[in-house]
N, C-alpha and C positions, 0 to 999 in steps of 0.2 A: 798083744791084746788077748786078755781070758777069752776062754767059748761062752759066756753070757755076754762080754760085753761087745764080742761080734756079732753074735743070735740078735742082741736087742738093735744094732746100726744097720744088720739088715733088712728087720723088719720096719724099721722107723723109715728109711727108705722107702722100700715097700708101698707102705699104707700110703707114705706122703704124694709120693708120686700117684698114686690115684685121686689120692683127693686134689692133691693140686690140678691136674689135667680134669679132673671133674668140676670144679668150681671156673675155671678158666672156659670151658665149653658153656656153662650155665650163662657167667658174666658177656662173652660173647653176643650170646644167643638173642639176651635181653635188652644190651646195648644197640648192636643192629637194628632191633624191631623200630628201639625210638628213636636212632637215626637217620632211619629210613623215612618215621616217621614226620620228620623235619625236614627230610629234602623234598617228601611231595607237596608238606607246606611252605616249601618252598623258604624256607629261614635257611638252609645250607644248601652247596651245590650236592649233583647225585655223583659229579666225580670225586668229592672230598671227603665221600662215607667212610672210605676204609682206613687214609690216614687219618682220620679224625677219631676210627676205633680201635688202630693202631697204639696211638698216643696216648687214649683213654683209658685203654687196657693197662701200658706203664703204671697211669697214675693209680689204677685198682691194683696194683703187683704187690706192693706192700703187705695192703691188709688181706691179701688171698696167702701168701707169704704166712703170715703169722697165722691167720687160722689153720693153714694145714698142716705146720708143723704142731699144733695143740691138737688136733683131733687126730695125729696121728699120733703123739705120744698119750693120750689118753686111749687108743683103740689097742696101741701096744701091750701097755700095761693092765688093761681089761682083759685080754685075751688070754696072758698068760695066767689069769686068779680063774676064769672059768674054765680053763683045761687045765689046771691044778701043774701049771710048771711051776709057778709060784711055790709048790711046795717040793719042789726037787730042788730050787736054788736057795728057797731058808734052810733046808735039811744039809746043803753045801756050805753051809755059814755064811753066805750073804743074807744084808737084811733091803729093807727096801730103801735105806739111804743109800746102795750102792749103786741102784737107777742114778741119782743125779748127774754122775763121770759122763754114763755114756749119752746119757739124754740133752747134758751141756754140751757134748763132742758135739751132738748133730745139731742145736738151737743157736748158738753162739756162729757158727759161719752165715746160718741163715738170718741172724740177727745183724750180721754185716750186710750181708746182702741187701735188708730192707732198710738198713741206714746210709748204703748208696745211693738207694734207688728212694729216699725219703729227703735226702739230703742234697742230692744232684740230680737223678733221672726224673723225678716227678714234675721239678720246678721247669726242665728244660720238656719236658712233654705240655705241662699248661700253655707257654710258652709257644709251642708248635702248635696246637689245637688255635688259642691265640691268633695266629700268625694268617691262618686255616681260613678263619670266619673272617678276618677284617676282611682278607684279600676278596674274599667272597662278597662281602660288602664293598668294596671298591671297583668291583667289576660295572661292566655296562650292564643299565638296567635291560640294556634289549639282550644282552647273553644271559640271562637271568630270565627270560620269558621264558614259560612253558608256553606251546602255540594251546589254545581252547583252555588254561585257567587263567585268575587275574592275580595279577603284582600287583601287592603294596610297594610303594618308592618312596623312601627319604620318609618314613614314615607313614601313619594312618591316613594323611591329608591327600595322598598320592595313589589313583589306581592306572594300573593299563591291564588292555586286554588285545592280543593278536591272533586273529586267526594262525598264519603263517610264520617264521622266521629262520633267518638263515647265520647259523652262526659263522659262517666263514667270513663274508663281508660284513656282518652287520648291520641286517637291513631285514625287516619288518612288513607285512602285508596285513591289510585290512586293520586300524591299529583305532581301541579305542579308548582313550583316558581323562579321567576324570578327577579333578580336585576342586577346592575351597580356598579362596583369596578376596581377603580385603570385604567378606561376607556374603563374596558369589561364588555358587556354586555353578563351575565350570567343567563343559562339555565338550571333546573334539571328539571328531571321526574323520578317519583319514582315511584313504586308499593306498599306503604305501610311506614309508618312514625310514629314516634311518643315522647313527650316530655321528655327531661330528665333533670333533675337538678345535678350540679356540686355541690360537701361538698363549696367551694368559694362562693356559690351563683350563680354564672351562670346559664343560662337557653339555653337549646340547642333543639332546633328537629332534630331530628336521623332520616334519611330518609334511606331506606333500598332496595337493590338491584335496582339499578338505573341508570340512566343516564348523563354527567354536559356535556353542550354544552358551549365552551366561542367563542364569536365574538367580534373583533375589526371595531366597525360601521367605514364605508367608506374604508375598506380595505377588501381583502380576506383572511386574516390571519384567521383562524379556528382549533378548539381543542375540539374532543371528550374523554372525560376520563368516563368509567364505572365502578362504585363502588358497592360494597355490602355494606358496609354504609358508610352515609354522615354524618357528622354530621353542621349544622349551626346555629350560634348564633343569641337567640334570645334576641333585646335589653329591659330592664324594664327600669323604673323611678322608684327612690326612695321616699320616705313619703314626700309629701308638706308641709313644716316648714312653721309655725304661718306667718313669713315675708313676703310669697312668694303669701298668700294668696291675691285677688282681694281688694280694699279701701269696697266694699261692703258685701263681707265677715268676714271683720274685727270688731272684738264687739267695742262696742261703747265708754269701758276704753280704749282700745289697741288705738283707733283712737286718744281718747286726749292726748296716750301718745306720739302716734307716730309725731304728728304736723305736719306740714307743708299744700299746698295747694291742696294737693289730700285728706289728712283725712277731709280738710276744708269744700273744696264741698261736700264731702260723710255727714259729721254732718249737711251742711246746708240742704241737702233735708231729714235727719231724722227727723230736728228739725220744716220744712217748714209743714212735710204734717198734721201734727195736726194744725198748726195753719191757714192751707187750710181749714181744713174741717172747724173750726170753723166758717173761712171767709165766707167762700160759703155759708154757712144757715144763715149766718145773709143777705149777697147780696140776697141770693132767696127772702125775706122780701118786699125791695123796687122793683126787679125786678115781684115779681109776680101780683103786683096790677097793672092788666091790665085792658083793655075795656072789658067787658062781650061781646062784640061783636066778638071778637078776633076769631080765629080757634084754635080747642080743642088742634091742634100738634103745635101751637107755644108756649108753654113752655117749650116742649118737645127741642123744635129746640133750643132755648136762652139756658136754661140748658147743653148742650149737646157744643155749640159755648162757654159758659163762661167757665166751666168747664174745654173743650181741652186748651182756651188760659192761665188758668189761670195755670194748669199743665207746659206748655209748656215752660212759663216763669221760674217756679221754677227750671224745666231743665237747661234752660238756665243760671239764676243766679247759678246752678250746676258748670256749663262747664265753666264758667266767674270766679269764687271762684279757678277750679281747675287750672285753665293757669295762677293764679296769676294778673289776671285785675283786679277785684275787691274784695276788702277785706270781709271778713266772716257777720259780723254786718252791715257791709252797705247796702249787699247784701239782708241779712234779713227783716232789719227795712224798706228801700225801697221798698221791694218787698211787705211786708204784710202791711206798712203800707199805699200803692198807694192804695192798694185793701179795706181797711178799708176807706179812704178819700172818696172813689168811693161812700162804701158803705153810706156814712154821708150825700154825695150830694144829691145821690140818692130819702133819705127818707126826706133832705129839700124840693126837689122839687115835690116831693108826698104831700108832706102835709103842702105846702104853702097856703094861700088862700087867691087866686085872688081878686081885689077889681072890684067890678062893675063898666063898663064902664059909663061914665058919658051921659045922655042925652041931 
């Protein structure tokens, strides 16, 4: 291996490894807030925060993947035109097509990388997260109480409220819930509750020496009945079948057998982001050879601009694949191949040379 094209795999290295551990700490950061977010409202448990952003991280690997390896071969190739190395290795007889070797040495394994983890690791992390929230949903509503906020159950129709609870046994103090049946709106209040399971499968809370208020809203019709137990059912979901699973939870055989224009779009952005990453380190290439006079954060900015639009579009060719507008291949070949054109103009007009004007 020549000393440029070691000099450029170390610093490609280098950079990426910063940014990649810089974006991964941001993505973290962000994720957590609104996970957190969810568990004190109470839509997720607070022990299933972290595998939940374990697995959500996976599914972000990809495209943190391909950005870093672009904003590290554009900061590369920047750096060397404003500390004029650039002009030691054209003075050596290389030109700037011999960036592609070693800029493809390092794009190409990391385009493997996000075509594993696009292809297998992503589907089987939705998958987990998946897996994450039913179970979380299948739990008992009383292991689900916060003691002092209120639970929705089995939807909006459904609240409770307990002072107290015990997760060991499963059992409840001062408990009070309220729903809507049959056009009454229903009131208990108990002193004390707790779950029981039916040989059927049923799932019931037994609330114990208490109170049921029924009102019919907009009338004065009212009913107190007091009980020494209640018993009310509580509703589960059953195991989510292979079918039932999201296009991006679904493995990547199951997609081509399943066909149609929802597996379409899901295949085309498994199939786009490695051939993104690819694109984007060869585009940092002609994008980075700028003016040395430039400002240090405008590569920063062009990286950060090419990157969102060139993501956005793959989206887009997404949503276009899945509505059945445009077909799978055309979607592809146009999308990678405008970005590949781009990238050919680009390095003509870099490395045209001008004839002197005439005297």
């Amino acid at each position: 291996m020549s000393l440029f094209q070691r000099s450029v795999k170390d610093e490609l290295v280098s950079h990426a490894s910063v940014v990649f551990s810089t974006l991964v700490v941001v993505w973290i950061s962000v994720l957590l807030v609104r996970l957190l977010g969810e568990a004190a409202a109470g839509r997720i448990g607070a022990d299933v925060v972290m595998g939940i952003a374990a697995f959500s991280s996976i599914n972000a690997l990809p495209t943190i993947i391909a950005v870093s390896v672009f904003i590290a071969a554009l900061t590369t190739v920047t750096r060397n035109y404003r500390e004029s190395e650039m002009v030691v290795w054209f003075s050596s007889g290389l030109s700037l097509f011999d960036w592609f070797k070693p800029i493809l040495r390092f794009a190409i394994p990391s385009a493997v990388l996000v075509a594993l983890l696009t292809l297998a690791g992503s589907p089987w992390a939705q998958r987990q997260i998946a897996d994450y929230r039913q179970r979380y949903e299948q739990r008992s509503d009383v292991s689900k109480v916060t003691p002092g906020q209120f639970l929705e159950s089995s939807g909006i129709d459904r609240v409770f409220y307990v002072e107290s609870a015990t997760d060991t046994i499963d059992r409840v103090q001062n408990v009070f819930a309220r729903w809507i049946e049959n056009g009454r709106l229903n009131v208990l209040v108990s002193g004390a509750g707790a779950q029981e399971d039916q040989p059927n499968g049923d799932r019931f809370m037994v609330l114990e020496s208490g109170h049921r208020y029924e009102f019919v809203p907009g009338t004065p019709e009212f009913r107190l009945t007091s009980f020494e137990k209640y018993g009310v059912r509580m509703e589960s979901k059953g195991p989510v079948s292979p079918d039932d699973l999201s296009t991006k939870a679904r493995s990547t055989m199951q997609l081509l057998r399943d066909g149609g224009p929802g597996a379409a779009g899901e295949m085309l952005w498994r199939v786009s982001m490695p051939l993104l990453a690819i694109n984007l380190a060869l585009l940092a290439i002609p994008l980075g050879a700028v003016n040395p006079r430039l400002g240090r954060s405008g590569d920063v900015v062009i990286a950060l601009l090419v990157a969102l639009f060139y993501l956005n579009m793959v989206n887009l060719a997404k949503a276009w694949v899945n509505n059945g507008r445009v077909d799978f291949f055309v979607a592809l070949v146009a999308l990678h191949g405008a970005v590949a054109l781009l990238t050919g103009a680009l390095m003509y007009f870099r490395l045209r040379v001008k004839a002197p004007k005439g005297g």
